[in-house]
C-alpha positions as CSV (number, residue, x, y, z in Angstrom):
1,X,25.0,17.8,5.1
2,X,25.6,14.2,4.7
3,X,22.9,11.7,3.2
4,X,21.5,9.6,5.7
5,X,22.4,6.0,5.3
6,X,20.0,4.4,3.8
7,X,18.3,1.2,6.1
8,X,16.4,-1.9,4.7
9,X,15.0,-4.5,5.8
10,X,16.5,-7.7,5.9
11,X,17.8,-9.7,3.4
12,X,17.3,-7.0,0.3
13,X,18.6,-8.2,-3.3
14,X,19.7,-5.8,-5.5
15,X,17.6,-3.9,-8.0
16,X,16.7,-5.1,-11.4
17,X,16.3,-3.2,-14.2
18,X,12.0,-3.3,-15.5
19,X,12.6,-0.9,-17.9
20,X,10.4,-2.0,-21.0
21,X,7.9,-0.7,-23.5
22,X,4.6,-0.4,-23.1
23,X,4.3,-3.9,-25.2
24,X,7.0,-5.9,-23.5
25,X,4.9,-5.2,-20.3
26,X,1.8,-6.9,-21.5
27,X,3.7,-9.8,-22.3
28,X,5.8,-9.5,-18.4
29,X,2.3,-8.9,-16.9
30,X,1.3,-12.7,-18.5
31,X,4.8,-14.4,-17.1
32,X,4.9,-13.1,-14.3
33,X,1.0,-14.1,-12.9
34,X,2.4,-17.6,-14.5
35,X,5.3,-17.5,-12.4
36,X,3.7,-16.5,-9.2
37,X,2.1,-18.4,-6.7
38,X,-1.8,-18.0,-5.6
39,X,-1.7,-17.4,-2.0
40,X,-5.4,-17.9,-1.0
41,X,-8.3,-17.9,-2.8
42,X,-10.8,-17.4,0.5
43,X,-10.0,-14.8,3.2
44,X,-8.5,-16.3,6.3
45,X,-9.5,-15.3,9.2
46,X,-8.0,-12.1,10.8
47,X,-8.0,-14.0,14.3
48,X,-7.2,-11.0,16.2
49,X,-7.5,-7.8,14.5
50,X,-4.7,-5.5,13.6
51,X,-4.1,-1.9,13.8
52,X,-4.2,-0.5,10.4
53,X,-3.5,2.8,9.5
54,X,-4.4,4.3,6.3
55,X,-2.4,6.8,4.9
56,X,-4.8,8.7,2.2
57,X,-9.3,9.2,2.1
58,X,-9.6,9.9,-1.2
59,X,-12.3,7.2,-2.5
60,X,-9.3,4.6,-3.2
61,X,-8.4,5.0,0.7
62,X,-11.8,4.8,1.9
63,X,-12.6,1.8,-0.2
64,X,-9.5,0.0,1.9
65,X,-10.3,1.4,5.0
66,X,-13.6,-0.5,4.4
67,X,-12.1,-3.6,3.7
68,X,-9.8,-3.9,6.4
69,X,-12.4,-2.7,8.9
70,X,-14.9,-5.7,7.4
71,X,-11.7,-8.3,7.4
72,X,-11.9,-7.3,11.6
73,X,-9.2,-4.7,11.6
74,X,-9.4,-1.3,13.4
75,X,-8.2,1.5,11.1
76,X,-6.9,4.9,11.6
77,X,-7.7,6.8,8.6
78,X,-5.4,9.7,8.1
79,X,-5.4,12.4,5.3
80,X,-3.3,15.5,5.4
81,X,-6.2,17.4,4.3
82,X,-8.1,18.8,7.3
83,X,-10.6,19.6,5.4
84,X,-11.0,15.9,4.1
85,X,-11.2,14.6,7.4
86,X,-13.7,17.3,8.8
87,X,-16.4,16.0,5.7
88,X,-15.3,12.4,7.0
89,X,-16.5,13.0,11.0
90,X,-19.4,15.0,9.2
91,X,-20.4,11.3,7.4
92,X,-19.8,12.5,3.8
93,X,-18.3,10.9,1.7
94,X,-17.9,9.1,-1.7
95,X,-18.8,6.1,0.1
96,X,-22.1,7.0,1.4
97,X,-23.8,5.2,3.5
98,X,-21.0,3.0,3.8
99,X,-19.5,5.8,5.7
100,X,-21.9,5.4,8.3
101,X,-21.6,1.5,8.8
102,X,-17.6,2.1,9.3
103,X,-18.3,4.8,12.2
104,X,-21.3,2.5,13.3
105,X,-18.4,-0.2,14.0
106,X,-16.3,2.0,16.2
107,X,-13.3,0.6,14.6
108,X,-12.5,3.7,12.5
109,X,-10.9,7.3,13.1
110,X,-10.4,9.7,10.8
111,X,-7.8,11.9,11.7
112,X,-5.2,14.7,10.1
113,X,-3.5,14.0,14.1
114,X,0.1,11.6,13.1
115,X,-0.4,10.5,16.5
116,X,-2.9,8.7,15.9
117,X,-1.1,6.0,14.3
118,X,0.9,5.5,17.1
119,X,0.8,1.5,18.1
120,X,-0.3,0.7,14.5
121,X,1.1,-2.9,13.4
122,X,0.5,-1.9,9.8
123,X,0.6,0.7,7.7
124,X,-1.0,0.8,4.3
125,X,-0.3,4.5,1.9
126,X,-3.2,5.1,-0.4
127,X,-1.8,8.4,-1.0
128,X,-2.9,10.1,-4.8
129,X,-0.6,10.1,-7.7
130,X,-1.5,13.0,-9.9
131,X,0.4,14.3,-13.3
132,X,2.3,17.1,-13.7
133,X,3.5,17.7,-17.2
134,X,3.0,14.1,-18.1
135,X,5.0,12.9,-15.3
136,X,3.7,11.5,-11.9
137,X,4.3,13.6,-9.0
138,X,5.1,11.5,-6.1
139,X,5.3,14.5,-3.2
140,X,2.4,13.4,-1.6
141,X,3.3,9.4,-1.2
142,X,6.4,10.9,-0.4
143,X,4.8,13.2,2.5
144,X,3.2,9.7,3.9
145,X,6.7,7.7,4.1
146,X,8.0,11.1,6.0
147,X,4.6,10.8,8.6
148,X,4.6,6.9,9.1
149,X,8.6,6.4,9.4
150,X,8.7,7.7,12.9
151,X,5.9,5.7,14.5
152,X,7.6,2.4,12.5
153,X,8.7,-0.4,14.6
154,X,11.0,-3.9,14.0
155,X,8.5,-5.9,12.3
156,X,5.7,-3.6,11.0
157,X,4.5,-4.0,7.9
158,X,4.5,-1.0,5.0
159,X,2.4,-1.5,1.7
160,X,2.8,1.1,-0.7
161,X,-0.7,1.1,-2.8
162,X,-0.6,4.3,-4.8
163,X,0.3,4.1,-8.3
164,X,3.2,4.2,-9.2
165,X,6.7,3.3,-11.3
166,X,8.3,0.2,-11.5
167,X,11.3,0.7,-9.0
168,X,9.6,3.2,-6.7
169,X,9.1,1.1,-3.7
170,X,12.6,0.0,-3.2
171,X,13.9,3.8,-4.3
172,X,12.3,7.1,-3.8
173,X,9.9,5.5,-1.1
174,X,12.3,3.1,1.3
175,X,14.7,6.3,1.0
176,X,11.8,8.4,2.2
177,X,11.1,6.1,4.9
178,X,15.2,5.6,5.9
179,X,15.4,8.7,6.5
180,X,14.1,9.1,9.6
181,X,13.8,5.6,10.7
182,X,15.9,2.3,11.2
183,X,13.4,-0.1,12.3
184,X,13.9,-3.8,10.6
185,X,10.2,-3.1,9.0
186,X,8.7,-5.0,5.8
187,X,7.9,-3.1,2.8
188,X,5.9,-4.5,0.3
189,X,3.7,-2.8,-3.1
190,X,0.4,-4.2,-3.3
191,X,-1.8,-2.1,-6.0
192,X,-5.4,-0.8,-5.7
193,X,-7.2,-4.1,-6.8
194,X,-9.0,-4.0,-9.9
195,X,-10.6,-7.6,-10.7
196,X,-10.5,-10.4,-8.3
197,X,-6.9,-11.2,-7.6
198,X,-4.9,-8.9,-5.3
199,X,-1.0,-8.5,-6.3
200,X,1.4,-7.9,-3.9
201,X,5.5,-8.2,-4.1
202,X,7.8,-7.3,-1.5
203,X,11.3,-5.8,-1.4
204,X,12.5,-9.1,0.0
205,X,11.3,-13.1,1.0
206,X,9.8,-11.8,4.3
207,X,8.2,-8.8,3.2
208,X,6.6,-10.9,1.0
209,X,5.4,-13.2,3.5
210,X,4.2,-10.8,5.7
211,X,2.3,-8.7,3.3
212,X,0.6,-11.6,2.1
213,X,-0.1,-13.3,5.5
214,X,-1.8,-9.8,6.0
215,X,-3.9,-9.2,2.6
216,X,-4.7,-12.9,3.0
217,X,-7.2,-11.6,6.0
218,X,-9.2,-9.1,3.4
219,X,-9.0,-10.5,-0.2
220,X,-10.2,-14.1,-1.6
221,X,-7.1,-14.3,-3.9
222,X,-3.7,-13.2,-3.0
223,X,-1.1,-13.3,-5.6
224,X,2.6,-13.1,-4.8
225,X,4.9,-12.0,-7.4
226,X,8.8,-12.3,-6.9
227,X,9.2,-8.6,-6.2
228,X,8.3,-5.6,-5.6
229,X,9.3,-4.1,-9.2
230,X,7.4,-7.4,-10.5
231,X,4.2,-6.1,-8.6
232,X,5.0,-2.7,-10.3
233,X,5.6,-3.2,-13.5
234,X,2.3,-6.0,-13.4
235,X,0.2,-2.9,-12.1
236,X,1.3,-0.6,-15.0
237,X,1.3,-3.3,-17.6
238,X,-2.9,-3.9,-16.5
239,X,-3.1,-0.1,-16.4
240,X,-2.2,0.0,-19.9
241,X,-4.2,-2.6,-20.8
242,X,-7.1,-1.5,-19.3
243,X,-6.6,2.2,-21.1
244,X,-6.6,0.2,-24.4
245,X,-9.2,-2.2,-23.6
């Protein structure tokens, strides 16, 4: 069977290599918050809220669900897991009580329905990243660009949040996501944030731009690196640093 033609969005430069040692990437994680640019430093105001899906209600996923819904945003949260979202409607949760204030707001689902994201304007993938044999095992961010590609339209926005290797965004995922749709989306990684400022890096200019126009609405600093393999290999050099810390 023949590949699918792979479809980006617009304006995509070609790949650089960020392969480097674990020491190298300490150093790049310094240069490259030098070289980007500090977006915001307060939230701006969502104006009118968007329709956020997120992909993923593991406690990383809930903690953005929570964010998005405080910035003004009504979110569908979706887990594969059934029995994840059952304990969700049921109110328990890692979150606690905060669990109950998102309900309270009626600006949260959660749901194991893909329907449900229908008409979402954004789609953020919070999906977990566990190790097999040392290696990450990306099947189940994988699964997520499979369930949000056909509900994608021109324009959307994609943030890949899950941890993962420099290059993934613009590779294994955007395949994922080309394969079953050719909408002109933006596709931007933006890590979990740990610490004040918020990366995000997108596989071109506009992607860029619209991810941070977006995470502008929900954190107090916003920092734009050059890429999306910037934003990576930033994520994996804190990583490491926090490990060794």
């Amino acid at each position: 069977m023949a590949r699918a033609e792979r479809k980006t969005p617009i304006g995509v430069p070609p790949a650089s290599d960020y392969r480097k040692s674990r020491t190298a990437l300490r150093f790049f994680l310094v240069r490259s918050l030098a070289r980007s640019a500090a977006i915001a430093t307060t939230p701006q105001p969502a104006g009118h809220g968007h329709r956020v899906a997120v992909v993923g209600q593991d406690r990383a996923g809930l903690a953005l669900a929570r964010t998005a819904i405080a910035a003004g945003h009504t979110v569908a949260g979706f887990d594969h897991d059934p029995e994840v979202v059952a304990k969700l409607r049921a109110g328990r949760s890692p979150l606690g009580d905060a669990l109950t204030a998102m309900h309270e707001t009626g600006r949260y689902h959660a749901t194991d329905d893909p329907d449900w994201l229908a008409g979402c304007t954004v789609y953020l993938i919070a999906a977990p990243v566990p190790l097999r044999r040392g290696r990450p095992d990306l099947s189940l961010v994988l699964t997520a660009a499979d369930t949000v590609a056909g509900h994608l339209r021109d324009h959307d926005l994609v943030a890949l949040e899950s941890w993962v290797t420099p290059g993934t965004t613009r590779g294994l995922f955007q395949d994922a996501l080309a394969a079953r749709s050719s909408a002109r989306y933006h596709l931007a990684f933006s890590p979990e944030r740990h610490g004040r400022a918020k990366l995000v890096g997108g596989v071109d200019r506009r992607s860029t731009l619209a991810a941070t126009a977006f995470y502008r609405t929900m954190y107090d600093v916003v920092v734009a690196c050059a890429t999306a393999e910037e934003a990576e290999s930033a994520n994996l050099a804190a990583a490491s640093e926090r490990r060794s810390a």
